[in-house]
C-alpha positions in Angstrom: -7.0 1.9 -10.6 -6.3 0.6 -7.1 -5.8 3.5 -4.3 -2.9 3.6 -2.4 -3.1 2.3 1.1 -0.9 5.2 2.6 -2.2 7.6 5.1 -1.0 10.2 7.3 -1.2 9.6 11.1 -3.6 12.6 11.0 -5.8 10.8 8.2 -5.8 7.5 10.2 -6.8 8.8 13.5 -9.6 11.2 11.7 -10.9 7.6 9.5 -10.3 6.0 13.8 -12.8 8.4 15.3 -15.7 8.3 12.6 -15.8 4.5 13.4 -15.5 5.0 17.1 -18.6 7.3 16.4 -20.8 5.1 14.4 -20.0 2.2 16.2 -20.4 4.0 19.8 -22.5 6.9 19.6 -24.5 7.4 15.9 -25.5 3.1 15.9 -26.8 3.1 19.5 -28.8 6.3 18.8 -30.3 4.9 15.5 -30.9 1.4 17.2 -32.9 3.2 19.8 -35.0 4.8 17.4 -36.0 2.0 15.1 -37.1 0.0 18.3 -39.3 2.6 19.9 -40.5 3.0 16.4 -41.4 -0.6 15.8 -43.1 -0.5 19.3 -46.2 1.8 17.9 -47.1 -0.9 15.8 -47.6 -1.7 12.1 -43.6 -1.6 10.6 -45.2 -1.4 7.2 -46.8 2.0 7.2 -44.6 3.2 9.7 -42.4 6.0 8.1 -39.6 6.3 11.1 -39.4 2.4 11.2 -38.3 2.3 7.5 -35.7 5.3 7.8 -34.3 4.1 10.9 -33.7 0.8 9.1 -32.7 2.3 6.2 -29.8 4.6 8.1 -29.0 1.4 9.8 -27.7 -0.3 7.1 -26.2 3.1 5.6 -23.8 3.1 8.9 -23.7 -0.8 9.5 -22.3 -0.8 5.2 -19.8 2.7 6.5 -18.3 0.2 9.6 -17.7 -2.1 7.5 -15.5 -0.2 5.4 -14.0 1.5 7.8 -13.2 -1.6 9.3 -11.6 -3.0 6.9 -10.1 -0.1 5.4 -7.8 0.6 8.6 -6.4 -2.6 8.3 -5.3 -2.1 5.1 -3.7 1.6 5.5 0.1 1.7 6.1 0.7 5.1 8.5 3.5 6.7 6.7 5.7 9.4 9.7 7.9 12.2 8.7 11.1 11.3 8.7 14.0 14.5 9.1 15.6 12.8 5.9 12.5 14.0 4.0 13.5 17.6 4.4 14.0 19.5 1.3 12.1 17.1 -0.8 8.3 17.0 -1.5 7.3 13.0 -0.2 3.8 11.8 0.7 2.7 14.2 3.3 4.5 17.5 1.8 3.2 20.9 2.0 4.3 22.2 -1.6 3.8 25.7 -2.0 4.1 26.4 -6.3 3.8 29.2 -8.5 2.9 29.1 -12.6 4.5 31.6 -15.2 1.1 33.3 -14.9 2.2 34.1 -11.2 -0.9 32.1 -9.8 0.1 30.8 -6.4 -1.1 27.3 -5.0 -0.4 25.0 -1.7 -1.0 21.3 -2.1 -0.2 18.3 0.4 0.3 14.9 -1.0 -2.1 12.6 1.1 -3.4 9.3 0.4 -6.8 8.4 -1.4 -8.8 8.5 2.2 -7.5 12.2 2.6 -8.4 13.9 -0.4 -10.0 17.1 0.6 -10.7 19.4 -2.3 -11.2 22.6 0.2 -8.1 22.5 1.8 -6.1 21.2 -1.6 -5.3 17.7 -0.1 -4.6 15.8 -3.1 -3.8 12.1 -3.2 -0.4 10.7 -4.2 -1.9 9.1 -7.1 -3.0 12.2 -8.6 -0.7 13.6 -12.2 0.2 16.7 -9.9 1.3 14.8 -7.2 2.9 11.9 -9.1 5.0 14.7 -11.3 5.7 16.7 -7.3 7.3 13.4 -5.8 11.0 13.8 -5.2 11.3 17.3 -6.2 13.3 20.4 -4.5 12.4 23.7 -4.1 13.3 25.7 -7.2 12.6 22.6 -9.5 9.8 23.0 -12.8 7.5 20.1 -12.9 5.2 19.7 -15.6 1.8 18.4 -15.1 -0.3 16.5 -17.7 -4.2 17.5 -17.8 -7.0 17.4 -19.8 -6.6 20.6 -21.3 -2.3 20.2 -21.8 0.5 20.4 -19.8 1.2 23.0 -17.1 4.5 23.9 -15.7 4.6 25.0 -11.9 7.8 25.8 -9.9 8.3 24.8 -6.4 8.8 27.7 -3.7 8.7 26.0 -0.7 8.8 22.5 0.6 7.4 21.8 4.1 5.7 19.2 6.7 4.0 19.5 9.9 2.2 17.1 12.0 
């Protein structure tokens, strides 16, 4: 399946600094490294040679796709017309008939972050969330069956 190119400004401007990072900071410091290690002489038993090189091309492969990947994403803003309706970047705060509380927000494929329940658009619970109010039932399809969830609040924040 192809990911969505949506992000949130947030999303794009954390993906932004990791390459400012590599490319300015992390690169330069590895580059430094692999030279002073090729200066003490034979590369081929020369451990810190072979890792720098190897961590080289580990962030030289990460610029790349960052690179590229910006490019790609489409920043989607809040817009006051979203009120009241969970869209990409919602805050959806649901409870089950088991009265187990949970608080998602719909992000795109480069924001997924299972910790803080960041789930991408493309996801069943996010696909079945889309265009919903507050006090609506939506019914997930999982693996193990469908779940019904009810929508208690709906909000966004920068």
């Amino acid at each position: 399946m192809k990911k969505t190119n949506l992000v949130t400004p947030a999303g794009w401007n954390k993906l932004d600094q990791e390459l400012k990072y590599l490319w300015k900071v992390k690169r330069p410091q590895v580059t430094r490294a692999v030279s002073e290690a090729a200066a003490l002489g034979d590369r081929s038993e020369n451990a810190e040679y072979k890792e720098g090189k190897r961590e080289l091309r580990s962030i030289d492969r990460r610029l790349q796709f960052l690179m590229k990947r910006l490019e790609e994403l489409e920043i989607v803003h809040h817009a006051p017309s979203q009120e009241g309706k969970v869209y990409f970047g919602a805050y959806v705060e649901l409870e089950n008939d088991q009265e187990q509380q949970a608080i998602y927000r719909v992000v795109g494929p480069d924001e997924i972050d299972v910790d803080n329940n960041h789930i991408t658009i493309d996801s069943p619970m996010a696909r079945a969330l889309i265009g919903k109010e507050v006090d609506d039932e939506v019914t997930v399809k999982t693996p193990s069956g469908e779940l019904v969830w009810y929508i208690n609040r709906i909000y966004y924040k920068a």
